[in-house]
Structure formats: structure tokens, C-alpha cells
C-alpha positions as CSV (number, residue, x, y, z in Angstrom):
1,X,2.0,15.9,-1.8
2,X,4.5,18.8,-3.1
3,X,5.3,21.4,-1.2
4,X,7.2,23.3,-3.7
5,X,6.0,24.2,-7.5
6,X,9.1,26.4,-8.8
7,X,7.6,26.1,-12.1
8,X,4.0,26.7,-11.7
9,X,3.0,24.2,-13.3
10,X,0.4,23.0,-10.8
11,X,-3.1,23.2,-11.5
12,X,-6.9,21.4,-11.4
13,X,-8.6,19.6,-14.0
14,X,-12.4,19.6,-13.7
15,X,-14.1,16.8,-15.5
16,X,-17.9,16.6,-14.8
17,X,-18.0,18.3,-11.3
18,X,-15.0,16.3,-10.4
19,X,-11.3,18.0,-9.6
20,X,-7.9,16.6,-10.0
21,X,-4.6,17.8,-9.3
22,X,-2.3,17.8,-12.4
23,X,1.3,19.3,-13.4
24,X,1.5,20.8,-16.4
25,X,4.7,19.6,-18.4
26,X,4.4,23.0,-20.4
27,X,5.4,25.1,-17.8
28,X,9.2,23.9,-18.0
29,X,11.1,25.2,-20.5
30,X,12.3,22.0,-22.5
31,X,9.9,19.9,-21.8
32,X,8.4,19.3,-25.4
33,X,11.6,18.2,-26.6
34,X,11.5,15.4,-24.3
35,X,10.7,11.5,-25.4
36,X,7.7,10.4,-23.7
37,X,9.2,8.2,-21.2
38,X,11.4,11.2,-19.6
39,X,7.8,13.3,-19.6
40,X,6.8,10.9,-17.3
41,X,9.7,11.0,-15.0
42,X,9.7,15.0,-15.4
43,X,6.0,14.9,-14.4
44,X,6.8,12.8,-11.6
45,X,9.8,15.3,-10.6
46,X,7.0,18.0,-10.6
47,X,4.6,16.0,-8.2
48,X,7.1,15.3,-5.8
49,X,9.3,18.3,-5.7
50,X,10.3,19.1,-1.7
51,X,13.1,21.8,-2.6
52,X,15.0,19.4,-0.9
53,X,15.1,15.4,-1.8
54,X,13.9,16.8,-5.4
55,X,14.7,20.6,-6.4
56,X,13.9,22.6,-9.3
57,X,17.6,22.3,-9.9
58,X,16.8,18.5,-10.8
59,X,13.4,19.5,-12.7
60,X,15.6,22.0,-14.9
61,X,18.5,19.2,-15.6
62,X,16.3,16.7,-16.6
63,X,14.1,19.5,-18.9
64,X,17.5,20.4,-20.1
65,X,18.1,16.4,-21.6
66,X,21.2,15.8,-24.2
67,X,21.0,12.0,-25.4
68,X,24.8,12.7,-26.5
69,X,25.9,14.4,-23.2
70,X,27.3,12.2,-20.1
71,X,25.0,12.2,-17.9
72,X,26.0,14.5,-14.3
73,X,23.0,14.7,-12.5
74,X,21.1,11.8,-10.6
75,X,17.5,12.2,-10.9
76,X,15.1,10.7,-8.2
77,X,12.0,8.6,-8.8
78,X,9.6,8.6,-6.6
79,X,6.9,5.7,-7.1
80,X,3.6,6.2,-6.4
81,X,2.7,3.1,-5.2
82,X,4.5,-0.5,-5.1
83,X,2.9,-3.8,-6.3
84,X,4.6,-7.0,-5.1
85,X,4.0,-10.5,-5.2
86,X,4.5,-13.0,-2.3
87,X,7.4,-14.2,-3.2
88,X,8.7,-10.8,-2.4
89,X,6.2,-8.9,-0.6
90,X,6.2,-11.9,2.4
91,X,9.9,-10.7,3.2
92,X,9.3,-6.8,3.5
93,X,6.5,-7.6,5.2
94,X,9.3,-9.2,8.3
95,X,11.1,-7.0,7.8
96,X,8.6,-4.0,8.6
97,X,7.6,-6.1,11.4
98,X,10.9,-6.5,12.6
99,X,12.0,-2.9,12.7
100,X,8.8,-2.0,14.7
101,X,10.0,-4.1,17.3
102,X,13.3,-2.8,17.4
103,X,11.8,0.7,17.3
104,X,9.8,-0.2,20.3
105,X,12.7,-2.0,21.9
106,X,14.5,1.6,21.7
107,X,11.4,3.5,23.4
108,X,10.1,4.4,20.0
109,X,6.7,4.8,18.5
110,X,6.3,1.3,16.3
111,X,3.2,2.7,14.3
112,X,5.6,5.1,12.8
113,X,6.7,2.2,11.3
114,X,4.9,2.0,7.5
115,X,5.8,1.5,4.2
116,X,7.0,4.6,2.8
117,X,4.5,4.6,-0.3
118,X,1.5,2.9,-0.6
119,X,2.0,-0.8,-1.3
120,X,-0.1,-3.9,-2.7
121,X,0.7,-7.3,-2.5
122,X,-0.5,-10.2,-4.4
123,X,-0.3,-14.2,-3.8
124,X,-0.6,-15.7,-7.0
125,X,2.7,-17.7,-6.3
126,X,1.8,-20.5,-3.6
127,X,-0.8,-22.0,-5.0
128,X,-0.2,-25.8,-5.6
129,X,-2.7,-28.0,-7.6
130,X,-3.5,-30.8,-5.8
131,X,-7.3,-31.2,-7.0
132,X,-8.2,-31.4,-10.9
133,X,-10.4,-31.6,-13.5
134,X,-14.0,-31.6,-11.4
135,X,-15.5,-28.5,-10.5
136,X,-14.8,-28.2,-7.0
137,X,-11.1,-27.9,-8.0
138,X,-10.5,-24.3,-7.2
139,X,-12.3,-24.5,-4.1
140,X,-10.9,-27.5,-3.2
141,X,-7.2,-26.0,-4.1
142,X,-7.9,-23.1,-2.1
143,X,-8.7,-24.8,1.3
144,X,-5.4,-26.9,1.1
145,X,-3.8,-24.0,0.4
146,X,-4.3,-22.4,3.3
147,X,-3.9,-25.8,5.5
148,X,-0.7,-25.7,4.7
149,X,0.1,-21.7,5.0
150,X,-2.4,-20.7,7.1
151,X,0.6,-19.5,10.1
152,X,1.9,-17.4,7.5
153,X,-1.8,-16.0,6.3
154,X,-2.5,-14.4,9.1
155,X,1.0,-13.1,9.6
156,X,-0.2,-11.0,6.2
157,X,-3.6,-10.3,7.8
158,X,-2.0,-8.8,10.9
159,X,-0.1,-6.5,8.6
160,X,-2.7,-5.5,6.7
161,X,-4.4,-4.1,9.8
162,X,-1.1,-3.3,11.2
163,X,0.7,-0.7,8.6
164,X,-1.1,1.8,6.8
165,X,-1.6,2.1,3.0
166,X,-0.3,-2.1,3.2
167,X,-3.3,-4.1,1.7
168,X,-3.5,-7.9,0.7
169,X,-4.7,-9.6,-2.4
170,X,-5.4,-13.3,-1.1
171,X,-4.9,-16.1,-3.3
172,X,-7.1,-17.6,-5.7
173,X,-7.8,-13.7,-8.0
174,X,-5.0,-14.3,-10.2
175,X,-1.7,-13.4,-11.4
176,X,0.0,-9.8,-10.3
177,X,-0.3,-8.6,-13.4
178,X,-3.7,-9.4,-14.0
179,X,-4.5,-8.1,-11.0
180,X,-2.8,-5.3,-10.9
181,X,-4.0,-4.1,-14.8
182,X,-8.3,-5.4,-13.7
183,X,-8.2,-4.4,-9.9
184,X,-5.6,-2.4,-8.3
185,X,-3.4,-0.1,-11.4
186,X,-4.4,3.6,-10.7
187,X,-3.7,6.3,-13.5
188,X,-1.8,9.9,-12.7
């Protein structure tokens, strides 16, 4: 994951036989002065620091915080996964499609083609009600549902096969966020 630790503030956490990597926040200078939501961006600085994209330069300016001061330095993000919904996902989805074709249209590799961090997407937007109040409602719901989209279900199939760390919630588990908070959210 990092390939630089200016700070050394990597280290392991062993809880019961079980080892995680961690970066501790103590190790920069600063750092306990911080409001909780720039310790999370500072953690996430020292988790992804490159020496090049993110340096320690950018780990000290953020430490180094002034809520008075104009801000002069751009500080990177770096997500750790991304969680969309069909509405949104269904078009970055072409769209990685598409530039693996044009990547193998040029002689290129197109499974070098992938979303850059892992990503998750959920249909919970589709789903019309055509069938209600009896029972077989949902199931019923469900089969129409994919009727009516099932070209574009297994265009989201294929790239769940087709691009790595891309996966698929179908319809029919529930809203993103539910989803995301009782199936998929991951902690640091």
C-alpha cells in the first residue's frame, strides 16, 4: 500500500492472534491539535504516502493546520474504496468498457483496464412496483424487473467478471446505504 513512512508512524496491531496494519497519528508532530475529521484525512495521507503523488511535505502541511490561515497547499484524498448506485455506477461501468476497447484498438493490454480503487455498486434504483399487497410481491417485482433490464444485467455481470476489485449488489437487498452500513462498509 505505502511505500514511503517519513514519519514512522507505521506499525501492527495484534488483537487475538490477528495482525493489522495501522499508522500512528502520534508520530506527526501536530497531529493532536487536529479536529477529528483532518485526523482522518492525516491518517489517510500516512497510508497512502508514495513520496511522490503524496509527500511528507503534504503530511507536515496538513499536521501544521491554521483554521485562520489561507489555505496554500492542496492535499490529496485517496479513497479506499467507492460505493455507487446504478444510477451512477451503470455509466462508469461504459465507460471502463469503452476505454478497454480503445486500449486494445491501440495494441494495448485491455485488462490493464480496472477501476483504480476497489469499487461496489448497488441497484436499489430501478426497481418499479408493478405487483402489491400479496406475498409474492417481491418475487413477483423482481422477475419483471429483470424482463425489462435484463440486456443491461448482464452487461454488469460481464463486468463483474471482467475488472478486478468491481463487484455487483443485484437488486432486490436494498438501498445503498443500507447496504453499504449491513453488508459491504469496511472499517480502517
Amino acid at each position: 500500500m505505502t511505500a514511503a513512512d517519513s514519519f514512522g508512524s507505521k506499525g501492527v496491531l495484534d488483537v487475538a492472534g490477528t495482525s493489522y496494519e495501522i499508522f500512528r497519528l502520534g508520530a506527526v508532530e501536530g497531529a493532536e491539535k487536529l479536529p477529528f475529521s483532518l485526523k482522518v484525512l492525516l491518517e489517510n495521507l500516512l497510508r497512502t504516502e508514495d513520496g511522490a503523488n503524496i509527500t511528507a511535505d503534504h503530511v507536515r502541511a496538513l499536521a501544521g493546520w491554521n483554521p485562520e490561515a489561507e489555505p496554500d497547499t492542496e492535499i490529496q484524498f485517496t479513497p479506499a474504496r467507492v460505493i455507487m448506485q446504478d444510477f451512477t455506477g451503470v455509466p462508469c461501468v461504459v465507460d471502463l468498457a469503452t476505454m478497454r476497447e480503445a486500449v486494445a484498438e491501440l495494441g494495448g493490454d485491455p485488462k490493464k483496464v480496472n477501476p483504480l480503487a476497489p469499487a461496489e455498486m448497488v441497484i436499489d434504483h430501478s426497481v418499479q412496483i408493478d405487483v402489491f399487497g400479496n406475498a409474492g410481491a417481491l418475487e413477483r417485482n423482481m422477475e419483471i424487473e429483470y424482463q425489462r433490464n435484463g440486456e443491461r444485467y448482464q452487461f454488469l455481470r460481464w463486468g463483474q467478471t471482467a475488472f478486478d476489485d468491481f463487484k455487483v449488489v443485484p437488486p432486490g437487498m436494498g438501498i445503498v446505504h443500507q447496504v453499504n452500513l449491513e453488508y459491504l462498509a469496511r472499517t480502517v
